[in-house]
C-alpha positions as CSV (number, residue, x, y, z in Angstrom):
1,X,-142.9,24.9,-10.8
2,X,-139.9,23.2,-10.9
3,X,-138.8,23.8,-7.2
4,X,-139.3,21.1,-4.6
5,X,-138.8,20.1,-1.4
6,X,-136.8,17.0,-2.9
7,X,-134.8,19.2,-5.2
8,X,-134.1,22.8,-4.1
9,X,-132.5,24.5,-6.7
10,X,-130.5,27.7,-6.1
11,X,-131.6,31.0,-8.4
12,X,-129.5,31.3,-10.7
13,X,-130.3,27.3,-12.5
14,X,-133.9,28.0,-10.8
15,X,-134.6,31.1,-12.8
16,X,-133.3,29.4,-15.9
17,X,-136.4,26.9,-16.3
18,X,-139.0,27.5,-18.3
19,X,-142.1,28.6,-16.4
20,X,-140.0,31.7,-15.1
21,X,-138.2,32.5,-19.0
22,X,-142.1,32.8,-20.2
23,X,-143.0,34.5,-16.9
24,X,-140.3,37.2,-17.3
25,X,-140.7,37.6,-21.1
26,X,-144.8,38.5,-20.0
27,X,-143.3,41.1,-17.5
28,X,-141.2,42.9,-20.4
29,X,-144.0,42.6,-22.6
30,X,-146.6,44.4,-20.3
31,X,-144.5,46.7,-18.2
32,X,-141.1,47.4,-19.4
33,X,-142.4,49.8,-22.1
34,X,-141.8,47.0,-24.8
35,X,-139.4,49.0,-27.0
36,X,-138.2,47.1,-30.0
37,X,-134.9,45.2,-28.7
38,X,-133.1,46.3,-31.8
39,X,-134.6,49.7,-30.8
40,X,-133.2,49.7,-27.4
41,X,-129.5,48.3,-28.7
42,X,-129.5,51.4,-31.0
43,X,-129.6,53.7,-28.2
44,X,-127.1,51.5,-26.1
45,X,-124.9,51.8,-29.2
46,X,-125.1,55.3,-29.1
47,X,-124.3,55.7,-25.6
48,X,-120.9,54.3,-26.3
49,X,-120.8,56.5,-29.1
50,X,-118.1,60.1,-29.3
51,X,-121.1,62.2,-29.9
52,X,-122.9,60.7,-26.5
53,X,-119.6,61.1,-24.6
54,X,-119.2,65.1,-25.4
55,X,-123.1,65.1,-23.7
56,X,-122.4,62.8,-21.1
57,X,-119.5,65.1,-19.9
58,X,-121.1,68.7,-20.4
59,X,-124.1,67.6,-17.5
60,X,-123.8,69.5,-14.5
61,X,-127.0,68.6,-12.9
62,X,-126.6,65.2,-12.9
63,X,-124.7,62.5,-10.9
64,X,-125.1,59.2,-11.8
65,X,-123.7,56.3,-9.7
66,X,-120.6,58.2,-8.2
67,X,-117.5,56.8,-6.6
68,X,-117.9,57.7,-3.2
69,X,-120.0,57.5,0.0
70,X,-122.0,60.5,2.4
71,X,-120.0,61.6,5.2
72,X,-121.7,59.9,7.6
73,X,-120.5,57.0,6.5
74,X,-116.8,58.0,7.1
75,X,-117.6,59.4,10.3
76,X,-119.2,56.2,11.8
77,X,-116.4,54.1,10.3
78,X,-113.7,56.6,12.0
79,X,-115.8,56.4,15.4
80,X,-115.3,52.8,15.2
81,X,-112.0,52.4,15.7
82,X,-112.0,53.7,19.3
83,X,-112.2,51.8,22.2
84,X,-116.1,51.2,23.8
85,X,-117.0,53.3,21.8
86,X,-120.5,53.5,20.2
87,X,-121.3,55.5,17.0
88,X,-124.8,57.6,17.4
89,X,-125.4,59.2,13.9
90,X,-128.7,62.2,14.6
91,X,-131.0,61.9,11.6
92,X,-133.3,58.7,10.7
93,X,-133.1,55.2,10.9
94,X,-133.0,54.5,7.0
95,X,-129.5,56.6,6.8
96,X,-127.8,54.9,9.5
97,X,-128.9,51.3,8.2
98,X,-127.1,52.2,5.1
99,X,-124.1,53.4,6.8
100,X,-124.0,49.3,8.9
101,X,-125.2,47.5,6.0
102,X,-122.0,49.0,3.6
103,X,-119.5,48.4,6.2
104,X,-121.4,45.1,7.0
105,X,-121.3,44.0,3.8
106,X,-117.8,44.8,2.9
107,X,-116.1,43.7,6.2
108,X,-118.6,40.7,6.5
109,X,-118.8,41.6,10.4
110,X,-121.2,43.6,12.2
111,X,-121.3,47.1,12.5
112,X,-122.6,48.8,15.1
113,X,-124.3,52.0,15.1
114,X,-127.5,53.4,16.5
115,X,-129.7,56.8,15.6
116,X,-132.1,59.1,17.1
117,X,-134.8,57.7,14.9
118,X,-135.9,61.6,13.7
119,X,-139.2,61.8,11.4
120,X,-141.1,64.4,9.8
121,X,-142.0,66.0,13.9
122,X,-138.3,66.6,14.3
123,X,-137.4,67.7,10.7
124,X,-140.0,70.7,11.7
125,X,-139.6,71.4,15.2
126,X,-136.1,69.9,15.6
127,X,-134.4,67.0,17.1
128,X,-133.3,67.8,20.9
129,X,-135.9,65.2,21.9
130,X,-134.7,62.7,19.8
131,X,-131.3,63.3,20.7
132,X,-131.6,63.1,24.5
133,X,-133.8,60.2,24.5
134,X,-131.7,58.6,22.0
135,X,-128.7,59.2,23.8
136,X,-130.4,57.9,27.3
137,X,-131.5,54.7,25.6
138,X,-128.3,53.9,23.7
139,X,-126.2,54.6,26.8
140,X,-128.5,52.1,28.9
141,X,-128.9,49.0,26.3
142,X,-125.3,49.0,25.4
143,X,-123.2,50.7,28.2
144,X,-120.3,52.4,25.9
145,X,-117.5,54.7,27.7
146,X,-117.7,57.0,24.5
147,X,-121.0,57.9,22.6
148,X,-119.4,59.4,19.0
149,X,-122.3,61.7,17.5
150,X,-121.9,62.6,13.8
151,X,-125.4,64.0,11.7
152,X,-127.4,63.6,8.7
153,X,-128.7,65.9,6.1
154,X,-131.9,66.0,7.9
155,X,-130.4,67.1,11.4
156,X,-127.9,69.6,9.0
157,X,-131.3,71.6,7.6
158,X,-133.0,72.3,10.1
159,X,-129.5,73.3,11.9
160,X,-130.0,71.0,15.1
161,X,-126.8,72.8,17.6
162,X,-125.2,69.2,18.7
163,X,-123.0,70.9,21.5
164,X,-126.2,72.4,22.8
165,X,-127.9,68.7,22.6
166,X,-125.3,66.9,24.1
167,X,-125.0,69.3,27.5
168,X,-128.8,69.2,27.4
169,X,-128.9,65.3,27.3
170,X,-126.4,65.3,30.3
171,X,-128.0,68.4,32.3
172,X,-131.1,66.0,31.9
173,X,-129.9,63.0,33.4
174,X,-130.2,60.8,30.1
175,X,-126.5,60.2,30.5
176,X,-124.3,60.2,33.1
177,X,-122.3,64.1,33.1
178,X,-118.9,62.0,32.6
179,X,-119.4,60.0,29.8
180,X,-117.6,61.2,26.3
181,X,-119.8,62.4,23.8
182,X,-117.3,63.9,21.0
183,X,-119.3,64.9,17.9
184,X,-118.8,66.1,14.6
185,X,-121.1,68.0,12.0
186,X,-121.0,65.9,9.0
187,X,-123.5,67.4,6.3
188,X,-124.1,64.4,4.1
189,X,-125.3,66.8,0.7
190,X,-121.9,68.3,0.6
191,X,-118.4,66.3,0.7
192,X,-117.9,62.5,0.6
193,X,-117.0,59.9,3.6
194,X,-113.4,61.0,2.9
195,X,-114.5,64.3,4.8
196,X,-116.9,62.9,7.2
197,X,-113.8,61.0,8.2
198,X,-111.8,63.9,8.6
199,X,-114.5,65.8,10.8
200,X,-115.2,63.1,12.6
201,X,-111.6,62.5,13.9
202,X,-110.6,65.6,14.4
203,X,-113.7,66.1,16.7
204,X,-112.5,63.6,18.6
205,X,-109.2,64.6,19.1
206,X,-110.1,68.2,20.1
207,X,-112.8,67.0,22.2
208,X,-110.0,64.9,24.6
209,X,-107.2,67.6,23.5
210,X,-108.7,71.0,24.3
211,X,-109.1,69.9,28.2
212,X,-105.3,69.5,28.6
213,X,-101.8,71.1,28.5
214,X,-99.6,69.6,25.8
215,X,-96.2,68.0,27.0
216,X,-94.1,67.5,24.2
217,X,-93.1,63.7,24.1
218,X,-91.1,61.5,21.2
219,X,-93.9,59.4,19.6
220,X,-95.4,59.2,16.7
221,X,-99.5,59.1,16.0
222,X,-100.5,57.4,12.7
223,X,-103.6,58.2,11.0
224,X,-105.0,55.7,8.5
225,X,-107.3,57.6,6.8
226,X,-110.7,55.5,5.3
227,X,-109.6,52.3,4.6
228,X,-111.4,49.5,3.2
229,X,-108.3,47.3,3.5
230,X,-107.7,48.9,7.3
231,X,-108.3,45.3,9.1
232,X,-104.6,44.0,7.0
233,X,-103.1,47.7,6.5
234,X,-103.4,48.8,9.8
235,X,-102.1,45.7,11.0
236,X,-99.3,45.6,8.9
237,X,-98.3,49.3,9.9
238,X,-98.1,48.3,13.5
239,X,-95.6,45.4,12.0
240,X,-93.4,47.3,10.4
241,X,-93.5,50.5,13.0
242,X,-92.7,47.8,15.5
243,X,-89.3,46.7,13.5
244,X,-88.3,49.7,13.5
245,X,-88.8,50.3,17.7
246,X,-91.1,53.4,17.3
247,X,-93.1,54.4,19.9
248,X,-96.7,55.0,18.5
249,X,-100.4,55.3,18.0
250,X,-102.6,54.5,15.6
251,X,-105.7,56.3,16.5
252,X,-108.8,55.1,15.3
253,X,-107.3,51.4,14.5
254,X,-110.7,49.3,13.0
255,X,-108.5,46.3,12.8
256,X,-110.1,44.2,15.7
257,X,-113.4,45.8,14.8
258,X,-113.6,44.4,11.6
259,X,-112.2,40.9,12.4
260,X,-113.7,39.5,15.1
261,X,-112.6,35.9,15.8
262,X,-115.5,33.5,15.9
263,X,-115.4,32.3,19.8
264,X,-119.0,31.7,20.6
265,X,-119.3,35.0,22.0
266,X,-119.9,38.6,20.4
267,X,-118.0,41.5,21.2
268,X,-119.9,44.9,20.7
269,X,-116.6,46.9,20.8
270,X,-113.2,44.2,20.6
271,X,-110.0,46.5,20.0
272,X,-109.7,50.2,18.9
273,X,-107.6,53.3,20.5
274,X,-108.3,53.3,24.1
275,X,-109.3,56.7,25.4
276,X,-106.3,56.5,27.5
277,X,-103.8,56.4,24.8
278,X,-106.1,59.1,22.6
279,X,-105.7,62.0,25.5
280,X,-102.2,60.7,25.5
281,X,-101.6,60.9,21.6
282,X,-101.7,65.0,22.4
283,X,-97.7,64.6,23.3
284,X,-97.1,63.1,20.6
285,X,-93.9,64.4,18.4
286,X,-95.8,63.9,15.3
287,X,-98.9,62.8,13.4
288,X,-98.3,61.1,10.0
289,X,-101.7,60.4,8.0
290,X,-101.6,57.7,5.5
291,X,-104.4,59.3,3.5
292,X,-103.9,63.2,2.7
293,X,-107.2,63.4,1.5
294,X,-108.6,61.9,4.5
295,X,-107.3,64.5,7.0
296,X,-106.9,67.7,6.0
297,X,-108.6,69.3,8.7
298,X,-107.4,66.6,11.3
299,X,-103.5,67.3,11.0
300,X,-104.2,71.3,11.1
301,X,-105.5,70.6,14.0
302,X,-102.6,68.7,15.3
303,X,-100.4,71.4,13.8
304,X,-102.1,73.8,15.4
305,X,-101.6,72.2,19.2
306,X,-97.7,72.1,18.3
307,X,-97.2,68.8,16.6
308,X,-95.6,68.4,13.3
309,X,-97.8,66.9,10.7
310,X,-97.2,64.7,7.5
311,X,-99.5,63.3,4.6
312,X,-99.1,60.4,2.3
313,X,-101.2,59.1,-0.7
314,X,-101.9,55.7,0.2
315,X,-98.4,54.0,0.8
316,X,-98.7,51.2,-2.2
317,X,-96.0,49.6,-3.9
318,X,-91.8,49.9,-3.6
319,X,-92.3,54.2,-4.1
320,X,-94.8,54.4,-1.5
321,X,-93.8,52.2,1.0
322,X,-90.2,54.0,0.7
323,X,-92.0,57.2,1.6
324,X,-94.0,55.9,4.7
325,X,-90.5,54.5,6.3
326,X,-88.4,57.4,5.3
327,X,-91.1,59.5,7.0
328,X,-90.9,57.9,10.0
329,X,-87.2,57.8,9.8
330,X,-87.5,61.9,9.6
331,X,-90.3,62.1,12.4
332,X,-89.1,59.8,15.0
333,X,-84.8,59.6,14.0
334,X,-85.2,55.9,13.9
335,X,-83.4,53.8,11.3
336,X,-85.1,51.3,8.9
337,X,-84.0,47.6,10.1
338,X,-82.1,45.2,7.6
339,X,-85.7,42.9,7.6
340,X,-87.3,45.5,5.8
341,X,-85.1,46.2,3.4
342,X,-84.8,42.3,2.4
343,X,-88.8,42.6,2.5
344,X,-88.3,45.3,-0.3
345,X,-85.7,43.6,-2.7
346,X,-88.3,41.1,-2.4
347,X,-90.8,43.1,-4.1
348,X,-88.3,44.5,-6.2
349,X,-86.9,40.7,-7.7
350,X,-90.7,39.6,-8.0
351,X,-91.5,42.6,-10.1
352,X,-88.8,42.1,-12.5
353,X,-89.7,38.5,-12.5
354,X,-93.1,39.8,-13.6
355,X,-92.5,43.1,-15.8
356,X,-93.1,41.2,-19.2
357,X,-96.7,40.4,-19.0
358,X,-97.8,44.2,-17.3
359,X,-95.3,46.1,-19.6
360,X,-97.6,48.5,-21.6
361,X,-100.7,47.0,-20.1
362,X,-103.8,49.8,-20.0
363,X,-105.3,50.4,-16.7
364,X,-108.1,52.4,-16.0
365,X,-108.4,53.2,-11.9
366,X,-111.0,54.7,-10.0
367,X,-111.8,55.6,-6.1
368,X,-110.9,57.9,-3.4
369,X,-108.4,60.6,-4.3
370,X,-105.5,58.8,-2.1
371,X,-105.9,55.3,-3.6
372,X,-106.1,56.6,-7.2
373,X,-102.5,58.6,-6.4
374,X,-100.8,55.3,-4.9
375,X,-102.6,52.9,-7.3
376,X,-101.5,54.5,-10.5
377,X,-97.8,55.6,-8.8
378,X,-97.3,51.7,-8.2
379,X,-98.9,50.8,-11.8
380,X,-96.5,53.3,-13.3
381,X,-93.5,51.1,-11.4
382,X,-94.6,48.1,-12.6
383,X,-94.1,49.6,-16.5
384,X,-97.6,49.3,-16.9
385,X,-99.6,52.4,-18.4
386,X,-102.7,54.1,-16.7
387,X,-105.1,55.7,-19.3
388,X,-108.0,57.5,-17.2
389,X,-107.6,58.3,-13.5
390,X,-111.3,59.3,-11.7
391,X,-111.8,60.5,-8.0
392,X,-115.7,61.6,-7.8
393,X,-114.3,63.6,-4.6
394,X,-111.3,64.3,-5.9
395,X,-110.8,68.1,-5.9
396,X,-109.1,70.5,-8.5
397,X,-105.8,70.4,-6.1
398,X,-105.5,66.6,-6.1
399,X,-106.2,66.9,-9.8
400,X,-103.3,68.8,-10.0
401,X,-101.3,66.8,-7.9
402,X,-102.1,63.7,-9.6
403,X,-101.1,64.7,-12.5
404,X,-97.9,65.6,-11.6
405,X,-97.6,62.4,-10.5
406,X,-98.3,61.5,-14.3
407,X,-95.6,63.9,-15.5
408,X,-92.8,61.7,-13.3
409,X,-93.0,58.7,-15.5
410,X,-93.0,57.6,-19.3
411,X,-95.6,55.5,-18.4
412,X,-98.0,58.0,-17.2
413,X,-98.2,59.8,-21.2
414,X,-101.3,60.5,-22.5
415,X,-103.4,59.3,-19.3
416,X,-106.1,61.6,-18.3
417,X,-107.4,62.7,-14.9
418,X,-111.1,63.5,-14.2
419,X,-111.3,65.4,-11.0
420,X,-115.3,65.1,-10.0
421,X,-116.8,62.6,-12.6
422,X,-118.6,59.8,-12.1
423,X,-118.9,56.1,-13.1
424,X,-121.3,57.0,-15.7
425,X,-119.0,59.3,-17.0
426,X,-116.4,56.7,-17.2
427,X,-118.6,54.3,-19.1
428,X,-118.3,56.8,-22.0
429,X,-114.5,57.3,-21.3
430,X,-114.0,53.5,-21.8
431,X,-116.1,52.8,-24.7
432,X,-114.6,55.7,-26.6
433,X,-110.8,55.4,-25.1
434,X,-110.6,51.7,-23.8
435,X,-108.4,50.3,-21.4
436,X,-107.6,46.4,-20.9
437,X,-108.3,46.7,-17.3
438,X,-110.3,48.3,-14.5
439,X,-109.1,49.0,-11.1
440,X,-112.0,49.9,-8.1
441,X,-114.4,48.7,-6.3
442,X,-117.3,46.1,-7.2
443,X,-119.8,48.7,-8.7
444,X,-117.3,48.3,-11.7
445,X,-118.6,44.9,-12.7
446,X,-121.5,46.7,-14.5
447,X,-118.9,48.4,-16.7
448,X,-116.4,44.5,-16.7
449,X,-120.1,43.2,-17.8
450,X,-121.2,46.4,-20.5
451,X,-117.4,47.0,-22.1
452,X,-116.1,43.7,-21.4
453,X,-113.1,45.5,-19.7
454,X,-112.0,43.2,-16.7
455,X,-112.5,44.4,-13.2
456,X,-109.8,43.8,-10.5
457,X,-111.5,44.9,-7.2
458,X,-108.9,46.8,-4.7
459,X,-110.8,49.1,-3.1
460,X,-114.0,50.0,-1.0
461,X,-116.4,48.3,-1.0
462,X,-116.1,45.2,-2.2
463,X,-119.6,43.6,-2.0
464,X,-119.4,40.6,-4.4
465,X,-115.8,39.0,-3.0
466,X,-115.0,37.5,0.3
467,X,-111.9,38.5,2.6
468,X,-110.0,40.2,0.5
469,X,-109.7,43.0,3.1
470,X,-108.0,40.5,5.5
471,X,-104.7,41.0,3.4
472,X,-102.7,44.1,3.4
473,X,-102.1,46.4,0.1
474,X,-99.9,48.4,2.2
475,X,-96.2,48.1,2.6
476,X,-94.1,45.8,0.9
477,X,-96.4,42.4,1.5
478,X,-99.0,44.4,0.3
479,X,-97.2,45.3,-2.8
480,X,-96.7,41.9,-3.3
481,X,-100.0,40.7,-2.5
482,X,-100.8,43.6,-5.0
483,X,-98.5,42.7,-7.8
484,X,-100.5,38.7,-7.4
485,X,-103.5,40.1,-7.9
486,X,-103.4,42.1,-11.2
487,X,-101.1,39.3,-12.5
488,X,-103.9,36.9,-11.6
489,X,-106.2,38.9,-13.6
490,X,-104.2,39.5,-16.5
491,X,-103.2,35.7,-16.8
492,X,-107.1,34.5,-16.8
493,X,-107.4,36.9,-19.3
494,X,-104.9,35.2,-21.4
495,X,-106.5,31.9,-20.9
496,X,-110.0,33.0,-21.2
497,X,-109.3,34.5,-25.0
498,X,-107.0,31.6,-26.0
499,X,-108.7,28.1,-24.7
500,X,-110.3,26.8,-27.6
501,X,-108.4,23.4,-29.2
502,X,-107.1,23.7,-32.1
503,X,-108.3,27.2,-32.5
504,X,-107.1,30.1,-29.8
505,X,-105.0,27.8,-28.0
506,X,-101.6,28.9,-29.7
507,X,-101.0,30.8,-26.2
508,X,-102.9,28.7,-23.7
509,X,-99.8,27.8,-21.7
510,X,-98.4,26.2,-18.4
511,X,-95.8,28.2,-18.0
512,X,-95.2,31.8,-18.0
């Protein structure tokens, strides 16, 4: 073989040698069926086909490869962004090592989350067990002042009572009767992690609210919603609230969570809302969510305790950004400082700087309901045109909304919105009704790779790049930042397609 000790050669040139080519033609040969390969490129033909694409969108029964995560997975990632706190998800092991290996893998930083390890015993004769032990050893090994305790589908079937489990783990000594156990139902066969966000914080809240009388103060609590940019965003938030001399919250802020300086020691639970300033956040004025989608039952909540509420669709771009400080502006009575309006001309002069090479440029966007609404608001500003619009957990309402949206610009003519599809279903929309780019996450590189449609990754998760959450998309730097990034794309486009000598080259230039 050609590996050695001498020479160690990394997989990609390794697999590329000879003995593993004939070894891997043998393994098609014997065990992939061994369908003709002009066979098989006749069907793939066909599956890019009109005829395939009416079939592809009549299933019902079906989801293939869908843009969105369980609720669980939005509940732990909402738990961790309070203080010593410790996310304890009731159901089996397997389903909470997904839930830390995706935020792992996105946020390259640990994730921490533990279960109550359930098994075939509990799915029939239920989980209390599991839950009090679980609780008792969790709270020993790693000593959290709040134990956050969302479910899985198993512990949803069989109907396991969590308020019942929780006052039986504490009337049973496994934890001590003061320590904060806030829960949240979070039934990963229905919804998406946009909901299991929502549950999860507003359990939270109304566990620390319900014990106390309300006295109305003037701040402002700010919600950001599921976030896979949230370490930059929510940073950049605090910078601009901070301009403007609010007095705020951001409850459930993941930004030290997920960016843990490298020190020589590891923190289990650096930064996040204190519990202190989360009982607190119940005088609050107001509670602006940055993600409507995200909340919906959160801010009725907060309504519902006297507090006026607001929702906004991912504040991208000049439009969005405008609506997140004149919201505050309304909330709080503070006016926006002069530095943030330079900060916007500055956006404003580098799109027109820029306008040229996005003018009528197709984009195709995909992802949570809120990113698709700011993402195709701010490609609209930038005169560029998007074509197909999918949300998997985007609901008739937001379909509605989003395409009113659509109806506000030139540019958003003829550009269709699929409420509930998946990625599969987008394959077909794209071979039949291309676009020259794709905006989501990094399970679109198998459509960049089967359509040849580039893939600009700006939104959760992003498995395949590095850091790219460490910079903000919100506000006006993040617009920016933004703007750099599709331009990016679109020029290596240009070069890719035009650097052969003396051949493509005829727009191969330095400057632009």
């Amino acid at each position: 073989m050609p590996q050695s000790v001498e020479k160690v050669l990394d997989h990609q040139p390794l697999f590329r040698q000879p003995e593993y080519t004939e070894m891997f033609k043998a393994k098609k040969e014997q065990f992939e069926c061994g369908h003709p390969d002009e066979k098989v490129q006749e069907i793939a033909d066909w599956t890019k086909s009109w005829d395939y694409r009416e079939k592809n969108l009549a299933r019902e029964a079906l989801v293939v490869n869908p843009a969105k995560a369980c609720q669980p997975l939005g509940a732990v990632f909402a738990a961790a962004g309070f203080a010593d706190t410790l996310s304890f998800v009731h159901g089996s092991q397997g389903c909470v090592a997904y839930y830390r290996s995706h935020l792992s893998r996105h946020f390259k930083e640990p994730s921490s989350a533990v279960s109550s390890s359930m098994t075939e015993d509990a799915a029939v004769f239920g989980g209390l067990t599991n839950m009090v032990d679980g609780l008792g050893t969790a709270h020993k090994l790693y000593k959290p002042k709040m134990i956050a305790v969302s479910t899985t589908c198993m512990a949803e079937v069989i109907g396991d009572d969590l308020h019942a489990f929780t006052s039986a783990a504490k009337e049973k000594g496994s934890i001590p009767e003061d320590l904060d156990v806030p829960f949240a139902h979070t039934p990963a066969f229905v919804g998406s992690h946009t909901t299991g966000y929502d549950n999860m914080m507003k359990g939270i809240l109304q566990y620390f609210w319900k014990k106390q009388e309300r006295t109305a103060g003037e701040s402002l609590n700010i919600i950001p919603g599921f976030d896979g940019f949230a370490v930059a965003n929510n940073r950049e938030i605090k910078r601009m609230l901070d301009m403007m001399g609010v007095e705020y919250t951001l409850l459930s802020d993941v930004s030290d969570v997920y960016d843990m300086p490298a020190d020589g020691t590891f923190n289990m639970y650096a930064g996040g809302t204190s519990i202190e300033d989360t009982k607190a956040a119940m005088n609050a004025k107001a509670t602006l969510s940055m993600q409507q989608a995200c909340t919906a039952k959160t801010l009725e909540y907060a309504e519902s305790v006297g507090q006026q509420v607001k929702a906004l669709n991912y504040p991208l771009g000049v439009q969005g950004t405008d609506a997140f400080l004149m919201a505050v502006k309304e909330l709080t009575g503070k006016d926006i400082p002069e530095e943030l309006l330079v900060e916007r001309g500055r956006l404003v002069d580098a799109i027109a700087d820029s306008m040229s090479h996005l003018h009528g440029k197709k984009f195709a966007i995909y992802g949570d309901p809120d990113f698709c609404l700011g993402m195709a608001q701010f490609v609209m500003e930038l005169g560029a045109e998007p074509t197909h619009v999918l949300a998997t957990n985007g609901t008739k309402s937001w379909g509605k909304q989003m395409e009113a949206l659509l109806a506000s610009s030139p540019y958003g003519e003829g550009c269709q919105v699929w409420a509930g599809k998946d990625l599969w279903h987008l394959r077909s929309l794209l071979a039949t009704e291309p676009a020259d780019f794709l905006i989501g996450n990094s399970y679109g590189k198998y459509l960049e790779r089967d359509l040849k449609i580039p893939l600009i990754r700006l939104t959760f998760p992003i498995f395949d790049r590095h850091h790219h959450h460490r910079f903000p998309t919100w506000g006006y730097q993040g617009g920016l930042r933004v703007l750099v990034t599709l331009l990016d794309k679109v020029f290596d486009t240009i070069d890719a397609a035009t650097n052969e000598t003396g051949v493509t080259d005829y727009s191969f230039d330095l400057t632009r």
